[in-house]
C-alpha positions in Angstrom: -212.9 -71.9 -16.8 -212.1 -74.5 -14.1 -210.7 -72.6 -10.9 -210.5 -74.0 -7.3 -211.4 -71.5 -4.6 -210.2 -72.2 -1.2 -211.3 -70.7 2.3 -210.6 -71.6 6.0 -207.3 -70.6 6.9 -206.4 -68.5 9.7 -203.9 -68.2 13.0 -204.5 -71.0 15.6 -202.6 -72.0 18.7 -200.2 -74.9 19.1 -201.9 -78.3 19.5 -205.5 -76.3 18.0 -207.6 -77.9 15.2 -208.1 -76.0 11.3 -210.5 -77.0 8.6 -209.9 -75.9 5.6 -212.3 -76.6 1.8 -211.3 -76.3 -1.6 -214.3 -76.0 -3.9 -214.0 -76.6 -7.9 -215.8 -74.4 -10.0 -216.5 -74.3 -14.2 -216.1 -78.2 -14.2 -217.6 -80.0 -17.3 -216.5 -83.2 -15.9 -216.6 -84.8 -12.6 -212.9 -84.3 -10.3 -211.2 -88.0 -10.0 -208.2 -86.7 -7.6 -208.1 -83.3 -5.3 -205.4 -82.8 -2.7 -203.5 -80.1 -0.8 -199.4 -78.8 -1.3 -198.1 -76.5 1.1 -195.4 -73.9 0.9 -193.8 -72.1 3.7 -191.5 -69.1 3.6 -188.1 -69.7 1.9 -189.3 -73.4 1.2 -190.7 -75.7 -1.7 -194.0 -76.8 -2.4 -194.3 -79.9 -0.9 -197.0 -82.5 -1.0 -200.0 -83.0 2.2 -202.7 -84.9 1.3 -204.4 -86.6 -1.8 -208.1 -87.9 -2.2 -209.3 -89.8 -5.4 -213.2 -90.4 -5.7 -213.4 -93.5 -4.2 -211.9 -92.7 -0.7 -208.3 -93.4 -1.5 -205.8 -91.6 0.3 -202.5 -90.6 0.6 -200.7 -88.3 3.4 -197.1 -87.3 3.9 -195.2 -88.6 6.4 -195.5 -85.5 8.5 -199.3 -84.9 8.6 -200.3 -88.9 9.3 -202.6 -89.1 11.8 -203.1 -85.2 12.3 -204.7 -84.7 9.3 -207.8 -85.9 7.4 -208.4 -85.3 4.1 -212.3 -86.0 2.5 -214.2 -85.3 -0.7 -217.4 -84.5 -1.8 -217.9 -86.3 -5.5 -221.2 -84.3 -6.2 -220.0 -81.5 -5.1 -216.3 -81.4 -6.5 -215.0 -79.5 -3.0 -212.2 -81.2 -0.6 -211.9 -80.2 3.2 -208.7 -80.5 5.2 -209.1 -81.0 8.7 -206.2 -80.4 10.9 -205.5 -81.4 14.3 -202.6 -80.8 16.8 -201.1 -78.3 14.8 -197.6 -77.4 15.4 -195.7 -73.9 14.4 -193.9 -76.5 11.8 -197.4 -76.8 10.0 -197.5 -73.1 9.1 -197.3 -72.5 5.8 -200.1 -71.5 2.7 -201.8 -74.2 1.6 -202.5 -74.7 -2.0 -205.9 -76.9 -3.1 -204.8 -79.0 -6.2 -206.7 -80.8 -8.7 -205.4 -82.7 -12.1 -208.0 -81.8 -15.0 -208.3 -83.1 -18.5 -204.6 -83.1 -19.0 -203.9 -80.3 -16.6 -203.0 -79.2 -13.3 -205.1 -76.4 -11.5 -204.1 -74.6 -8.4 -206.0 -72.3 -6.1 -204.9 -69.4 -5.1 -203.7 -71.0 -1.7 -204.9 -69.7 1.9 -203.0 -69.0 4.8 -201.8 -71.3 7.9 -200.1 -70.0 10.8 -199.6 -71.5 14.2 -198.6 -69.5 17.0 -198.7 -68.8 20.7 
């Protein structure tokens, strides 16, 4: 079974740097698009960053510039690194990928930032 495992969250201070890696396991096929949705309390899912294979990406409005997303093809894994983190950033952050037809979620790791 295909499942995403993600590590690296934690608490970090205001204008403080996060990396965060997704990893795909039980993958017959190689992973053409990974990215990362966020959700914070009492709030929707909403997207952060996209990656396809061959470098392209996509950011939302509010992480451009802060945040870089990267893939490894060989390896199927996605890192997140985030800089100048603001208490707005906190939230858990879900690794995503799109897989033969459907979508698999990780379990989703925890952001916070705080004095």
């Amino acid at each position: 079974q295909v499942q995403l495992a993600e590590s690296g969250g934690g608490l970090v201070q205001p204008g403080g740097s996060l990396r965060i890696s997704c990893v795909a396991s039980g993958t017959v096929f190689p992973v053409n698009v990974m990215g990362w949705y966020r959700q914070a309390p009492g709030d929707v899912r909403e997207l952060v960053a996209t990656i396809n294979r061959n470098g392209l990406t996509n950011y939302a409005d509010s992480v451009s510039g802060r945040f870089t997303i990267s893939m490894d093809n060989a390896k199927n894994s996605v890192l997140l690194q985030m800089n100048n983190l603001t208490p707005e950033d906190t939230a858990v952050y879900y690794c995503y990928t799109p897989y033969i037809g459907n979508t698999i979620w990780g379990q989703g790791t925890q952001v916070t930032v705080a004095p």
